[in-house]
C-alpha positions as CSV (number, residue, x, y, z in Angstrom):
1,X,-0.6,-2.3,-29.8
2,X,1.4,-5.7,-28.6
3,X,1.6,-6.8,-25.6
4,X,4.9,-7.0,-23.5
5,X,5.1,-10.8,-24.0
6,X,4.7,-10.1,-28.2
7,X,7.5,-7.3,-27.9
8,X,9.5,-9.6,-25.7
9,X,9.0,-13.1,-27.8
10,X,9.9,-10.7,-31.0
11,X,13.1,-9.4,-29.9
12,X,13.9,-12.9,-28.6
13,X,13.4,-14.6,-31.7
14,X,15.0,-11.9,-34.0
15,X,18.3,-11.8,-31.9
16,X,18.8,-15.5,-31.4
17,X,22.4,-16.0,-31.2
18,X,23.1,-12.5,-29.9
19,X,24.3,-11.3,-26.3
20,X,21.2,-10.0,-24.5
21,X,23.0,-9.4,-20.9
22,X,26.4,-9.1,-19.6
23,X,26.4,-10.0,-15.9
24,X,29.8,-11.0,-13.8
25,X,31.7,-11.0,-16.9
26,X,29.3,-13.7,-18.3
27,X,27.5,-13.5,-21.5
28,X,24.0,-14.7,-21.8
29,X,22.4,-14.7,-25.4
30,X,18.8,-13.5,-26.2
31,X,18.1,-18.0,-26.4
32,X,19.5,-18.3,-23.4
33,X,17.3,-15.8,-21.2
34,X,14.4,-16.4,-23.6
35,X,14.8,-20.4,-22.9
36,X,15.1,-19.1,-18.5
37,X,12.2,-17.1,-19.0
38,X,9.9,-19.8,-20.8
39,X,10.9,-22.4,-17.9
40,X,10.3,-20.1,-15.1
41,X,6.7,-19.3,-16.6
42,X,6.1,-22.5,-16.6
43,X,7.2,-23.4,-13.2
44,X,5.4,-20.3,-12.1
45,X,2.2,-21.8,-13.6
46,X,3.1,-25.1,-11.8
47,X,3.5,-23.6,-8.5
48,X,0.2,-22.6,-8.9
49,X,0.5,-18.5,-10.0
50,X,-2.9,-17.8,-12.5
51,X,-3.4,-14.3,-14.7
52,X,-4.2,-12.0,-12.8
53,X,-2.3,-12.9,-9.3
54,X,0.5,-10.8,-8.4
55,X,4.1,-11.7,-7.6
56,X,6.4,-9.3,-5.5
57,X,10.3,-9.5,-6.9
58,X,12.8,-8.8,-4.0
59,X,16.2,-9.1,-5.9
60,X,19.0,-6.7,-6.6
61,X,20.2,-6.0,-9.9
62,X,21.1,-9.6,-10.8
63,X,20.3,-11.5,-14.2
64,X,17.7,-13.1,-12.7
65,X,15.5,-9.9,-12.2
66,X,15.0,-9.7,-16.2
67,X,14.2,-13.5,-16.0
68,X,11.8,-13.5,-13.3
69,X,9.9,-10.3,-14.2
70,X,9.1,-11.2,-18.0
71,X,8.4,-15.0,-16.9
72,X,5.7,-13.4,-14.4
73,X,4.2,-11.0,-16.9
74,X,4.2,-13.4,-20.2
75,X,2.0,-15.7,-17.8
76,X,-0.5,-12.8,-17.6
77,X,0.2,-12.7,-14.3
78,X,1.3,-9.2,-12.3
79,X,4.9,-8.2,-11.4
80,X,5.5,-6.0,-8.2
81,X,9.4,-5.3,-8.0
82,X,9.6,-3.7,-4.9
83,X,12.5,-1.8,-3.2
84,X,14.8,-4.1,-1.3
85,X,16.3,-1.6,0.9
86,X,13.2,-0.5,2.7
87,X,13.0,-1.8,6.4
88,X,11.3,-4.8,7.4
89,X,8.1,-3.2,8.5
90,X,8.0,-1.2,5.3
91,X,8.6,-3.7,3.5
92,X,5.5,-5.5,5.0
93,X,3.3,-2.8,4.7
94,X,3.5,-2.9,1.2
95,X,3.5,-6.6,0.1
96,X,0.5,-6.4,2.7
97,X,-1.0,-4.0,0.7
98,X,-0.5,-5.7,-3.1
99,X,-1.5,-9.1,-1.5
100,X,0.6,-10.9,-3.4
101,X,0.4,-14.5,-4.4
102,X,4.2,-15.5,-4.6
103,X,7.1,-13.8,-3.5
104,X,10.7,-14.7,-5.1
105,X,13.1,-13.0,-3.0
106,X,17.2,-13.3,-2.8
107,X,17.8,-15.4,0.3
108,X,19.7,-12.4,1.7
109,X,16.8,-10.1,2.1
110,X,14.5,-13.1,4.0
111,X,15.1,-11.7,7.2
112,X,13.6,-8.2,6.0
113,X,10.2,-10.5,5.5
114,X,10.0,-11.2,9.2
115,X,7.1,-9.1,10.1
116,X,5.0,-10.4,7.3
117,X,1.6,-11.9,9.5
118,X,1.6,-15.2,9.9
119,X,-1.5,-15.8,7.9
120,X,-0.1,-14.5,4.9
121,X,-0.1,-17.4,2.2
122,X,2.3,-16.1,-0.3
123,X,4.4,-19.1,-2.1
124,X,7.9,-18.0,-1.3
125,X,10.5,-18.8,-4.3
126,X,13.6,-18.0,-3.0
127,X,17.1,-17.4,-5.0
128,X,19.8,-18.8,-2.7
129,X,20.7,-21.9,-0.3
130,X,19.3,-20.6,2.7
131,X,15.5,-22.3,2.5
132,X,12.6,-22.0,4.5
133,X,9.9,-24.6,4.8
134,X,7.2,-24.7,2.1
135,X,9.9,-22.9,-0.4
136,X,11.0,-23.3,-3.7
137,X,14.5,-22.4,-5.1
138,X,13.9,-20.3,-7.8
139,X,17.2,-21.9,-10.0
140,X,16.1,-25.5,-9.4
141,X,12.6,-24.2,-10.2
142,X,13.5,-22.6,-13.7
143,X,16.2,-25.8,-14.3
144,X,13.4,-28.3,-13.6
145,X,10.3,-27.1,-15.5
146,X,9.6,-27.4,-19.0
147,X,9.6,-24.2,-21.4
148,X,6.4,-23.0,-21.4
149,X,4.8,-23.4,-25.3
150,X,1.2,-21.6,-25.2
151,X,0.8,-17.9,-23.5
152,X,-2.5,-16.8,-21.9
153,X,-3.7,-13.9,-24.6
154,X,-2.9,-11.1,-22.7
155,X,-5.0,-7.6,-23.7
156,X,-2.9,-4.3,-23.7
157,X,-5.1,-2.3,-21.0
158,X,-4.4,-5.3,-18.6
159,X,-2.5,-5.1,-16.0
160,X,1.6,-5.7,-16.3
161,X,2.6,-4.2,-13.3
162,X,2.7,-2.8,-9.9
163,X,5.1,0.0,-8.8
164,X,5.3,2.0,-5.9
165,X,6.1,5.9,-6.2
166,X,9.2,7.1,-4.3
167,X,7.3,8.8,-1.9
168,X,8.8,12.3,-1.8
169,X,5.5,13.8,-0.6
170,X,4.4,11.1,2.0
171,X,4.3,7.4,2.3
172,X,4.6,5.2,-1.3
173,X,1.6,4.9,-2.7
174,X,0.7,1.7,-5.4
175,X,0.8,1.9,-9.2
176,X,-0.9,0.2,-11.3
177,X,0.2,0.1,-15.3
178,X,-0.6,-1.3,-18.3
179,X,1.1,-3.4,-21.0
180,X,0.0,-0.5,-23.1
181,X,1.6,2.0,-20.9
182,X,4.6,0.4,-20.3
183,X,5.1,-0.3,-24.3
184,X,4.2,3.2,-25.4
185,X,6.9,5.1,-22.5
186,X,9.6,2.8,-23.8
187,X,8.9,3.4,-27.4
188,X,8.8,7.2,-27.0
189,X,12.2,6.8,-24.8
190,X,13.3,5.0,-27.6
191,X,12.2,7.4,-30.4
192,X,13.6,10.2,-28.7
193,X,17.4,9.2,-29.5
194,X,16.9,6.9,-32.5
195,X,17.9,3.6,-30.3
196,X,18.0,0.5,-32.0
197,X,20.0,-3.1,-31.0
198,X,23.9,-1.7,-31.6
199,X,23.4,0.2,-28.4
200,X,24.8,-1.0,-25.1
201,X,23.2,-0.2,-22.0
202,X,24.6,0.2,-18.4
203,X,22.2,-0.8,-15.6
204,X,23.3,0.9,-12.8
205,X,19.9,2.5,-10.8
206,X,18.0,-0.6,-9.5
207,X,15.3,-2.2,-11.3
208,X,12.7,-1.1,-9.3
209,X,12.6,2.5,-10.3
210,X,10.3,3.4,-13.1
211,X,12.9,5.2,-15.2
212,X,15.4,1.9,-15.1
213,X,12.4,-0.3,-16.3
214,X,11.7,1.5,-19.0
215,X,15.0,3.5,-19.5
216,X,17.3,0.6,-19.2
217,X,15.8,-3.2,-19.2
218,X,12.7,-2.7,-21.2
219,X,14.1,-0.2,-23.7
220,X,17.4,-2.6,-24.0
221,X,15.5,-5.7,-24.6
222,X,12.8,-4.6,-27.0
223,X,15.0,-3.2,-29.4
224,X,17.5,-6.2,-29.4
225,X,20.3,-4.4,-27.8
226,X,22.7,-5.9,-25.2
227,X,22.4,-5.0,-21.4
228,X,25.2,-4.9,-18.8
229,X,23.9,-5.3,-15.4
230,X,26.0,-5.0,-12.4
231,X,24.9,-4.9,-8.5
232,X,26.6,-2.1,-6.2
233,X,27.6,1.4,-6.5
234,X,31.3,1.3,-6.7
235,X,31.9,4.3,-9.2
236,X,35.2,3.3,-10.8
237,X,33.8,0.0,-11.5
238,X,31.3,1.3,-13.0
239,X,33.5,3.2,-15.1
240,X,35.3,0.3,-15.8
241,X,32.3,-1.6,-17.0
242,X,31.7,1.9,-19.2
243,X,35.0,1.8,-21.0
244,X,35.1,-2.8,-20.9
245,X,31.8,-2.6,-22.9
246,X,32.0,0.4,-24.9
247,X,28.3,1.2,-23.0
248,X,26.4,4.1,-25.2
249,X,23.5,4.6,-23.1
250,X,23.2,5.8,-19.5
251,X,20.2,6.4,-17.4
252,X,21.1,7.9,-13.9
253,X,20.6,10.8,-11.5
254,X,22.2,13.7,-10.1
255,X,24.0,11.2,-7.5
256,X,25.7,9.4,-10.1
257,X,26.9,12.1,-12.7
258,X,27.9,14.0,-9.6
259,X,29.6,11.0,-8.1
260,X,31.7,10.4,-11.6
261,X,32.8,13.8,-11.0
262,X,33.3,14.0,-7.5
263,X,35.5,10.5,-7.9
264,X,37.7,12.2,-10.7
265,X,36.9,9.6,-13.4
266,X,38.9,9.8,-16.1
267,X,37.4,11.3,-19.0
268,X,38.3,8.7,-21.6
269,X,36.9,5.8,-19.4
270,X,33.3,7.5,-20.3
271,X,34.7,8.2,-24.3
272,X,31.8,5.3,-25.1
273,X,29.1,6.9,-24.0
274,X,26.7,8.7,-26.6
275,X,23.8,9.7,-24.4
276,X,23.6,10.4,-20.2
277,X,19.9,10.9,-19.9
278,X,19.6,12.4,-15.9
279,X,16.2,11.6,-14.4
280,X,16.1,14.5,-11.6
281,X,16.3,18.3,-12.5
282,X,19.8,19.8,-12.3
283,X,18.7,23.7,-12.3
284,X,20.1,23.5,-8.4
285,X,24.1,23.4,-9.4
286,X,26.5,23.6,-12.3
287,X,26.3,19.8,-12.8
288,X,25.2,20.1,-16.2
289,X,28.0,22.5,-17.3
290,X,30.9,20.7,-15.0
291,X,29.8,17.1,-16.2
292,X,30.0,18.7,-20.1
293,X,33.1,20.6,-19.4
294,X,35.1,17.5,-18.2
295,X,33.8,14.8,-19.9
296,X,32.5,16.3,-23.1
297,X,29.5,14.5,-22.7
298,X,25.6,16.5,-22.7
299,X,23.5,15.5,-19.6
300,X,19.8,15.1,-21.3
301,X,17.9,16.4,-18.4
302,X,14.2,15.1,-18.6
303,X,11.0,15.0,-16.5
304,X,8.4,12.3,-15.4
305,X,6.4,10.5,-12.5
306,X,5.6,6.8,-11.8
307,X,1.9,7.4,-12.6
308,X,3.2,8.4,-15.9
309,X,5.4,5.0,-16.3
310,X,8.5,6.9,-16.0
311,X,9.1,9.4,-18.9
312,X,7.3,13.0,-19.6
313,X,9.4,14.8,-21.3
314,X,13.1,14.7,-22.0
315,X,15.3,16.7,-23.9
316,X,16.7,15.8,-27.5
317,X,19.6,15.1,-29.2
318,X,18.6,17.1,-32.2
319,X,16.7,20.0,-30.5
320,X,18.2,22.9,-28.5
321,X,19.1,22.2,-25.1
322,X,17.8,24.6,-22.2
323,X,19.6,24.4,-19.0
324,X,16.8,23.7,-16.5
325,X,14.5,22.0,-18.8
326,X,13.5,19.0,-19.2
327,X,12.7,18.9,-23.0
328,X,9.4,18.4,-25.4
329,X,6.6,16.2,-24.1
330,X,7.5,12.5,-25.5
331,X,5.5,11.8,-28.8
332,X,2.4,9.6,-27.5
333,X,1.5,12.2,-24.8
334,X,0.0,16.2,-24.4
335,X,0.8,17.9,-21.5
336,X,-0.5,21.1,-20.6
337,X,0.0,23.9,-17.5
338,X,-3.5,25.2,-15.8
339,X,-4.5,27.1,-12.8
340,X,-6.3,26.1,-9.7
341,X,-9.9,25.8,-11.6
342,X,-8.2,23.4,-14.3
343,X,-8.0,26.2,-17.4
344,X,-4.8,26.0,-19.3
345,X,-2.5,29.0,-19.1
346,X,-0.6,30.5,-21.4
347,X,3.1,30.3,-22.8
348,X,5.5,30.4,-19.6
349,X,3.0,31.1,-16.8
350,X,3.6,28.8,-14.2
351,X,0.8,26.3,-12.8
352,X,0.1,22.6,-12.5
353,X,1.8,19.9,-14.8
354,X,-1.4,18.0,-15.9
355,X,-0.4,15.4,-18.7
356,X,-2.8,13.2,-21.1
357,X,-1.8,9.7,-23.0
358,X,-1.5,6.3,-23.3
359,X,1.2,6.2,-20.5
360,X,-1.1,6.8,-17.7
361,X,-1.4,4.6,-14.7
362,X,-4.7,2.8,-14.3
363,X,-4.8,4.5,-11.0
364,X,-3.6,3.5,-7.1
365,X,-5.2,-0.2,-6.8
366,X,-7.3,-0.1,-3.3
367,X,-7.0,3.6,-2.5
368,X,-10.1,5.2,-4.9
369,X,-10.3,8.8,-3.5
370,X,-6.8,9.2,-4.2
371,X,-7.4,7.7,-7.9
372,X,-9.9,10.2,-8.5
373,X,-7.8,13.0,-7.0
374,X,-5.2,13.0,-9.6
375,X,-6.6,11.0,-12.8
376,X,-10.0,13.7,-14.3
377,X,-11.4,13.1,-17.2
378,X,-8.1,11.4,-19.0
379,X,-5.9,13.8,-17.7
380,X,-3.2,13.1,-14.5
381,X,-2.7,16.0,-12.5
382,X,1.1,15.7,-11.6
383,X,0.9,17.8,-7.9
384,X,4.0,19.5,-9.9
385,X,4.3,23.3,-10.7
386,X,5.9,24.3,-14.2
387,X,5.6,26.2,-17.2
388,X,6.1,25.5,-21.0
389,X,7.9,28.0,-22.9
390,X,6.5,29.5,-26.3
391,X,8.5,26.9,-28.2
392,X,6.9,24.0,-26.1
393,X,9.7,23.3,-23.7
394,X,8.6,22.5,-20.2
395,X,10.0,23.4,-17.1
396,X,9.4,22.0,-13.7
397,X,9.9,24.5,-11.2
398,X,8.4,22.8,-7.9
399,X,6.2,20.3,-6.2
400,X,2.7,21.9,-5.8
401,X,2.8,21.1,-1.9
402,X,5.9,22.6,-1.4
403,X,5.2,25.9,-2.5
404,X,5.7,28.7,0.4
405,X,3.4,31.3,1.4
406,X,4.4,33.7,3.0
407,X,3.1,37.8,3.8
408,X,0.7,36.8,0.5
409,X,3.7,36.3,-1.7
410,X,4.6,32.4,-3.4
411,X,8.0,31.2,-3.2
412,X,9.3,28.2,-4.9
413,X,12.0,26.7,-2.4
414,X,14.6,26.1,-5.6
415,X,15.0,29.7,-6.3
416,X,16.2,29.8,-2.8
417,X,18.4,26.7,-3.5
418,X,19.9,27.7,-6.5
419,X,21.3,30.7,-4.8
420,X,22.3,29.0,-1.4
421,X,24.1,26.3,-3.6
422,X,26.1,29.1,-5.2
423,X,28.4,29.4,-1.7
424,X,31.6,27.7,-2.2
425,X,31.1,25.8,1.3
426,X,27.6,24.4,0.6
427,X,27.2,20.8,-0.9
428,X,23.0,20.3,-0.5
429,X,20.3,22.5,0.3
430,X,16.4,21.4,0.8
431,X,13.9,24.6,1.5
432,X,11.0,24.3,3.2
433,X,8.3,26.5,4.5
434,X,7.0,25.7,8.0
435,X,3.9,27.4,9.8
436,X,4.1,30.5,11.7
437,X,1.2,32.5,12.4
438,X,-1.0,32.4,9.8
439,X,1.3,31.8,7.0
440,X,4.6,30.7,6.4
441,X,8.3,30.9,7.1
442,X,11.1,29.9,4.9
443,X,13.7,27.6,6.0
444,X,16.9,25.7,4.9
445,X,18.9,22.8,5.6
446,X,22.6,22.6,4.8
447,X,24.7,20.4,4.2
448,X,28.5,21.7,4.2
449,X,31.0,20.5,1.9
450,X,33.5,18.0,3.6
451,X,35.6,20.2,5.7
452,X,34.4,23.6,5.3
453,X,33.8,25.5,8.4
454,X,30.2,26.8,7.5
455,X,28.0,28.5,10.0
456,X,24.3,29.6,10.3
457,X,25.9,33.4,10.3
458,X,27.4,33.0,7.0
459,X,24.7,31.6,5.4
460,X,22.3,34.4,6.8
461,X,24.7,37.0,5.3
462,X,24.9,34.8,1.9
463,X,21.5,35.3,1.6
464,X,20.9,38.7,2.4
465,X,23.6,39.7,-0.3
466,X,21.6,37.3,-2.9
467,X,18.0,37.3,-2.0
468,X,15.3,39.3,-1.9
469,X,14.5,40.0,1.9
470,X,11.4,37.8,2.2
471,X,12.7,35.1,0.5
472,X,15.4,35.0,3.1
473,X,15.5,32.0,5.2
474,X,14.0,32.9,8.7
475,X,15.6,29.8,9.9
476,X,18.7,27.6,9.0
477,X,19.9,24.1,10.1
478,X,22.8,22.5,9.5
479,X,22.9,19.0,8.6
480,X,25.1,16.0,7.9
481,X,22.6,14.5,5.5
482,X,19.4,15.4,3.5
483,X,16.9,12.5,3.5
484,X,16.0,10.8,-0.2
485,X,14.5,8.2,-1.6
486,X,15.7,5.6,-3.6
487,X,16.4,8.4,-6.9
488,X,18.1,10.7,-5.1
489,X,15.4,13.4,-4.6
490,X,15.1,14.9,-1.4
491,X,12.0,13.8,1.0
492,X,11.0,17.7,2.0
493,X,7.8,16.0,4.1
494,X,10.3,14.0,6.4
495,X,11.9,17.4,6.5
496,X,8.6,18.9,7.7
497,X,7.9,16.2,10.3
498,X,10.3,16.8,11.8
């Protein structure tokens, strides 16, 4: 299989004269970010970055991200996008932790760089006016250096990059993938809707998730389609930039498709759009059937983890669609469901997601024991509980840690969820389980609906009517906000700390 620099130098030299990105209401052809991306790996090379080093990229969803993340990775060098709206101290724990060689970092984010240690030696390249000493400014960088003309012969098991999962079960832990993972999760995306270069995407999540690597940039790029990119989260602009560019593809979360709806978006200013894949289960509401029922449009719910690149499984255009599941296993991949002692179960019996191909991480770089926790003999062990129905759809139902026991009996928190969410007044819901005695005790925090006058008494009385009685929440908190990380999901283990 090719390398990311091959797939990249292929598209860029088969869609020459063709519009690669759309930023600010600027074009930019595939020469053009080809020609920025050649420069910068030269300049990279001249600022002294070798294969092998890594480079952390601190920028928001700007044209230069696409730039600056091939030009590290076609110098056989490591990219490490990390997520720019982390605090300064975690922030430093994890550039700490990649050790990176270069940083290249939007001027607006230095001061979130503070508490780096003083003896850390990483070349800052910074985009922006504001300069610190021993800099470079990444534009005068790309505008002075010569394209680069002869590549370093980069292997498909090497390392391409560095990713840091969301951390819904504790603190982010590093990922390290291959060329040939990262190639063989956007060809599967790919396969699964028949893309090719007429489509236009819509970059809306930020580049440093997984699923908009390989879901938006990657899978735009490779096949010679054209990317919009656009920083922010104003919904009607992005419906605007939807209906401007006659956008086909969308890769989001239950946060956007919900906001769309929640902002009363005019159906036809989403008329463009041919596929809304939603990273993030939606079995918890009607936002499946609402988002269909207004604008027409299918939400493809899928599944997948960083260790996995991004993608799983994810439902079809051509196949069935199953509310609550999250498709067939993409094409490159076998996933199966087994019990505690590793043995595969049978059709719908509900156990660990364990998943096999060439989309696996290499492992988490400096932490072993956790490597050899989750990666056995080829296989990843997700930590997520699901099932596959006996015409091989697969449905996650929970993460493995979050299961409840209580009085000997296992409950899975979105059963309880799903039936909370159903009251009018209730807009989120996280279920946890938290010790008492020697098991343990269900409970919930709500959030309310703007204006509704919801109390803990209604909600116990809600349940009662809808629930079995051990299933019941024992306790119930109302809250103004759920904490989640940068996709949206819910962080139950800050939930539990506190």
């Amino acid at each position: 299989m090719s390398s990311l620099t091959e797939l990249i130098d292929r598209a860029l030299e088969k869609n020459f004269s063709k519009t690669a990105i759309y930023y600010n209401q600027e074009a930019f052809s595939y020469q053009k970010i080809g020609e920025a991306i050649n420069r910068l790996a030269q300049g990279l090379i001249d600022t002294g970055i070798k294969p092998g080093n890594r480079v952390v990229i601190l920028l928001p969803n700007f044209v230069f991200f696409p730039i600056c993340y091939y030009a590290i990775i076609k110098i056989g060098a490591v990219a490490v996008p990390l997520n720019f709206l982390y605090s300064g101290s975690e922030l430093a724990e994890q550039i700490q932790r990649v050790a990176p060689n270069a940083i290249i970092i939007w001027d607006n984010l230095l001061n979130k760089i503070k508490e780096l240690p003083a003896q850390s030696d990483s070349k800052l390249i910074i985009l922006g006016d504001n300069r610190l000493p021993e800099s470079t400014e990444l534009r005068k960088l790309i505008a002075k250096s010569p394209p680069l003309s002869e590549f370093p012969d980069t292997k498909d098991e090497d390392t391409a990059v560095i990713l840091f999962t969301g951390g819904t079960t504790g603190s982010p832990k590093p990922v390290e993938l291959s060329h040939l993972a990262l190639i063989s999760n956007s060809q599967a995306f790919r396969q699964a809707f028949m893309l090719n270069s007429t489509e236009i995407y819509l970059a809306i999540l930020p580049f440093f998730l997984p699923i908009t690597l390989t879901g938006t940039l990657n899978s735009a790029l490779f096949s010679g389609a054209t990317l919009v990119i656009h920083t922010g989260f104003e919904i009607q602009m992005l419906a605007n930039l939807i209906k401007q560019y006659a956008v086909t593809i969308l890769v989001g979360n239950n946060m956007l498709y919900q906001a769309f709806l929640d902002a009363n978006v005019p159906a036809d200013d989403l008329r463009s759009l041919k596929y809304c894949i939603n990273y993030g289960m939606t079995f918890q509401s009607d936002l499946h059937h609402s988002f269909e029922e207004k604008y027409g449009k299918i939400l493809y719910e899928s599944y997948g983890l960083t260790e996995a690149t991004a993608f799983v499984a994810i439902n079809r255009a051509y196949s069935e669609h199953k509310k609550g599941s999250a498709g067939y296993p993409l094409e490159n991949l076998h996933v199966r469901i087994v019990n505690d002692q590793g043995e595969t179960l049978g059709e719908n019996e509900v156990g660990e997601i364990v998943i096999e191909g060439t989309n696996l991480m290499k492992g988490y770089p400096g932490l072993p024991e956790e490597t050899s926790r989750v990666l056995k003999d080829g296989w990843l062990f997700s930590g997520d509980i699901g099932k596959m129905d006996e015409f091989g759809d697969l449905f996650f139902l929970e993460r493995k840690q979050n299961v409840i026991l209580k009085s000997g009996f296992y409950i899975f928190s979105h059963e309880i969820e799903k039936h909370i969410l159903a009251h009018p007044d209730v807009q989120e819901v996280a279920v946890i389980g938290i010790p008492e005695g020697s098991g343990e005790e269900v409970k919930a925090f709500i959030v309310p609906r703007a204006d509704a006058n919801l109390t803990i008494a209604e909600i116990t009385k809600h349940c009662q009517q809808v629930l079995e009685n051990y299933k019941c929440p024992k306790y119930i908190q109302i809250l103004q906000s759920l904490p989640k990380g940068p996709t949206g999901k819910v962080l139950k283990y800050r939930l539990k700390e506190n």
